[in-house]
Every structure is written in structure tokens, then in C-alpha cells.
Backbone bond lengths (Angstrom), bond angles and torsions (degrees), N, CA, C in turn:
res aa  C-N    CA-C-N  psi(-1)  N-CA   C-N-CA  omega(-1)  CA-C   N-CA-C  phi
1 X - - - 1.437 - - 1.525 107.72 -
2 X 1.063 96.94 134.05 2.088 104.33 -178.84 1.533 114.48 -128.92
3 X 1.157 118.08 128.33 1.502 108.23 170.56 1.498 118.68 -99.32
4 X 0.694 134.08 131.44 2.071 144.16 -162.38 1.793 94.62 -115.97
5 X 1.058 97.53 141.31 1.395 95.52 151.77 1.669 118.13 -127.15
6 X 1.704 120.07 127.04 1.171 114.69 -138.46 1.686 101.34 -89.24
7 X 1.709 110.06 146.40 1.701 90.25 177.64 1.055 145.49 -58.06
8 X 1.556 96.40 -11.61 1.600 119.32 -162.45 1.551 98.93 -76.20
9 X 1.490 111.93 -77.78 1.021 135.92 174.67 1.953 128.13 -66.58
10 X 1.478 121.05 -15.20 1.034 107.73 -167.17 1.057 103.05 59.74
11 X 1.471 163.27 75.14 1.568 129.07 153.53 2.047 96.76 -137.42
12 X 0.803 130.83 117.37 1.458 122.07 162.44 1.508 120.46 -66.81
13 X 1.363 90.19 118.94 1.738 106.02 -175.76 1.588 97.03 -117.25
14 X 1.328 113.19 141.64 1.501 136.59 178.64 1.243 117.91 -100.54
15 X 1.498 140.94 92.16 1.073 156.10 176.54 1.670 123.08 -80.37
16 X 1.269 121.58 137.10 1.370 121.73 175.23 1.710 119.15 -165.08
17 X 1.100 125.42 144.29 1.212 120.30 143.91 1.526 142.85 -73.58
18 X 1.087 113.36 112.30 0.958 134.03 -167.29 1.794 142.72 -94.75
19 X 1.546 98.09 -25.48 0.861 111.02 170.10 1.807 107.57 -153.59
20 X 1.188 113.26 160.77 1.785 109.72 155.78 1.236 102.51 -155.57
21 X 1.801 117.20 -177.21 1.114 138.80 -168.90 1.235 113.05 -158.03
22 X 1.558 131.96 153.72 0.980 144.24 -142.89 2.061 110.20 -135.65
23 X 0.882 99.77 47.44 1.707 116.99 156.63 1.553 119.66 -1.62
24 X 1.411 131.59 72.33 1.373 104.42 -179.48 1.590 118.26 -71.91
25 X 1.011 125.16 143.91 1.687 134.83 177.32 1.476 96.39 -87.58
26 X 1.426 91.91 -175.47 1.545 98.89 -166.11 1.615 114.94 -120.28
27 X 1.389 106.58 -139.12 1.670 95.66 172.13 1.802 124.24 -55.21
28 X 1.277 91.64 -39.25 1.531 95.05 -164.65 1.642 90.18 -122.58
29 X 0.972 137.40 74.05 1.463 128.27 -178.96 1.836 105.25 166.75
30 X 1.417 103.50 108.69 1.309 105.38 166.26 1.396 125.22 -50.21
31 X 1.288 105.52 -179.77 1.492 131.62 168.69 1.432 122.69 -64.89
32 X 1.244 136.89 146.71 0.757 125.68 -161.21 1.896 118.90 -146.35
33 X 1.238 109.06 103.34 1.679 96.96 -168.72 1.449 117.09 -82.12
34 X 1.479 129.80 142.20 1.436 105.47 174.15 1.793 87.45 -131.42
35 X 1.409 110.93 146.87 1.320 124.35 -176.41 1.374 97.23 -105.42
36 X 1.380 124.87 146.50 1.465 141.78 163.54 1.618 112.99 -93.64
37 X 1.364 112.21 120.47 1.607 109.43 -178.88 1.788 108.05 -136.70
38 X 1.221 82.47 129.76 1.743 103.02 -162.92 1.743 90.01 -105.71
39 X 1.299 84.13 139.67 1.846 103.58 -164.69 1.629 85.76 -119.04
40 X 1.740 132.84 159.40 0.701 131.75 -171.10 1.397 103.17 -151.57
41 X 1.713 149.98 138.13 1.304 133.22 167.45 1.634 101.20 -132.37
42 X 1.600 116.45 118.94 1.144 129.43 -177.69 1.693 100.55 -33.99
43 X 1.330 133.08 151.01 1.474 161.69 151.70 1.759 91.29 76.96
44 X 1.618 134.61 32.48 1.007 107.96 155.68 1.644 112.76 -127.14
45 X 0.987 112.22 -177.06 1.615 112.73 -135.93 1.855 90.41 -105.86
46 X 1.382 133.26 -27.93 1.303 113.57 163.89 1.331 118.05 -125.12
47 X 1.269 121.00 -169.47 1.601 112.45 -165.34 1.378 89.85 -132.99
48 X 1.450 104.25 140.10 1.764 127.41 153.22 1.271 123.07 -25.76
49 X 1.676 156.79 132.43 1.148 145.12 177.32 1.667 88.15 -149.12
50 X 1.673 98.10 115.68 1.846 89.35 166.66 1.653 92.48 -146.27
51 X 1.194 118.33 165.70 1.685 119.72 -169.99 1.607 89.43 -129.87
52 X 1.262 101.28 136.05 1.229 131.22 163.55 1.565 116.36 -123.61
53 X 1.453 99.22 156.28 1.823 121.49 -174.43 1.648 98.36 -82.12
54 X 1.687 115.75 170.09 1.264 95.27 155.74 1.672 124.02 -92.16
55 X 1.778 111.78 -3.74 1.345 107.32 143.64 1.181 130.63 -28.46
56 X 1.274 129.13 -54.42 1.436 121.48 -178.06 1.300 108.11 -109.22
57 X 1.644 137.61 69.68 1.276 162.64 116.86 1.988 98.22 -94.63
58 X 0.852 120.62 -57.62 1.243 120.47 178.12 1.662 114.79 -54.22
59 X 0.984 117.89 -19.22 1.646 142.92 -154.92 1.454 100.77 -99.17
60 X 1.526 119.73 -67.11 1.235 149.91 127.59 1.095 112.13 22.22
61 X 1.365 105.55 -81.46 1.614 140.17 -155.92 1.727 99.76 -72.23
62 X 1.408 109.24 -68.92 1.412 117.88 172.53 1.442 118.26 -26.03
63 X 1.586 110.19 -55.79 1.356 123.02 -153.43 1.593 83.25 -83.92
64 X 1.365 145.62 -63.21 1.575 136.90 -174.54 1.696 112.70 -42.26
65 X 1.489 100.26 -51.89 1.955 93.98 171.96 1.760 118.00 -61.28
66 X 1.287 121.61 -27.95 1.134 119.58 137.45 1.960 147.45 -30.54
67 X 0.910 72.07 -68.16 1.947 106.57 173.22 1.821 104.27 -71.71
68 X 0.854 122.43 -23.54 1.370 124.49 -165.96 1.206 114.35 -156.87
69 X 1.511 114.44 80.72 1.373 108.44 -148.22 2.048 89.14 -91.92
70 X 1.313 131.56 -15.79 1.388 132.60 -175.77 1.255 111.62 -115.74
71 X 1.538 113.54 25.42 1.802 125.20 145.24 1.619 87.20 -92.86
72 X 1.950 86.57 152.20 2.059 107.42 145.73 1.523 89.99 -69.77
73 X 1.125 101.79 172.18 1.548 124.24 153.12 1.497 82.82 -155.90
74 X 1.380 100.21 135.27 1.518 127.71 179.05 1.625 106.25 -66.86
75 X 1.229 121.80 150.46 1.782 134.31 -179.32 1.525 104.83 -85.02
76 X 1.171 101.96 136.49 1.670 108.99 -170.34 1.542 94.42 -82.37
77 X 1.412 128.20 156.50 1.828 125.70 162.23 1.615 95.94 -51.55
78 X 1.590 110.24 146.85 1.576 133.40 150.17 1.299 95.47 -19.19
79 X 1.616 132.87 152.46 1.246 143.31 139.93 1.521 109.18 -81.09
80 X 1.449 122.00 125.78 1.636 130.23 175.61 1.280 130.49 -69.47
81 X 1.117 128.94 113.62 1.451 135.82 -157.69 1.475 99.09 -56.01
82 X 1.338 109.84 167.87 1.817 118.32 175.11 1.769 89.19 -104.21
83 X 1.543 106.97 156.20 1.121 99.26 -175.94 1.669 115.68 -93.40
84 X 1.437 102.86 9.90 0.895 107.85 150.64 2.096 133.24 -70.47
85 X 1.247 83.25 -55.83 2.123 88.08 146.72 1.323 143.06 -41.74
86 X 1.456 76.15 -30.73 2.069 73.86 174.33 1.714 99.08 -83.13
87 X 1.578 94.11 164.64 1.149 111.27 170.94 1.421 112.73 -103.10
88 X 1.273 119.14 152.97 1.686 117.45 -176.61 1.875 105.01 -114.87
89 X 1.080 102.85 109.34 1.422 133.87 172.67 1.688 105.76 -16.07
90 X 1.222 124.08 118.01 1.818 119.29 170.15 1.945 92.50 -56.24
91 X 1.558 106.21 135.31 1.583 105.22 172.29 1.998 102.82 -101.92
């Protein structure tokens, strides 16, 4: 959990994930995770709920090393091949 305070607004909003789910795909179409992230802004009365893929943490990520080229921005884990992606070795 992180609190920011935004430039626009000054206001510190509290962000997190909170929940996810696990999507099965079908014949031709992977799996699919979507995370639930609840946004929060001190003295108001409900909270933010929007779901994102981990496509767009990766998406995210790109566009901030961009935007900020003399911040880190931390390395997301490898994305895991489908085993359809891999290749199988000549024996």
C-alpha cells in the first residue's frame, strides 16, 4: 500500500490490490488474470474499484521508464510462456 500525493490535485490516495481472479481461456486463448484494485481518498465516503490485466502493469511500467527517465522503476517478474510457445527440442 502507498500513499502519493497527486500533482494535480494535492490529495493522497491509497492504492492496492486487493483481490484477483483467474480466467480460464479456451481452445485457442490463454488464461487470463485480472487483479481488483481499490483506490481510497482520506474524508470520502466510497472507495475506487477498477480491475486491471497484468498486461497493463507491464504497459504501466513501460510508459513510467519513459516518463521518468531519472526514477528506478522496479522490473516486473518474466511473463511465462504458454506451452504452447515453447519450442520442443529436435531429440
Amino acid at each position: 500500500m502507498k500513499e502519493v500525493a497527486s500533482e494535480i490535485s494535492y490529495k493522497k490516495i491509497t492504492s492496492k490490490i486487493q483481490d484477483y481472479d483467474i480466467k480460464k481461456g479456451g481452445i485457442f486463448s490463454k488464461d487470463v488474470v485480472t487483479f481488483q484494485i481499490v483506490s481510497d481518498e482520506p474524508g470520502k465516503l466510497f472507495k475506487m474499484r477498477s480491475y486491471r490485466t497484468d498486461e497493463d502493469f507491464y504497459e504501466l511500467r513501460r510508459l513510467m521508464v519513459i516518463a521518468l527517465p531519472y526514477v528506478m522503476v522496479p522490473p516486473l517478474p518474466a511473463k511465462n510462456l504458454n506451452s504452447q510457445d515453447r519450442k520442443i527440442p529436435k531429440r
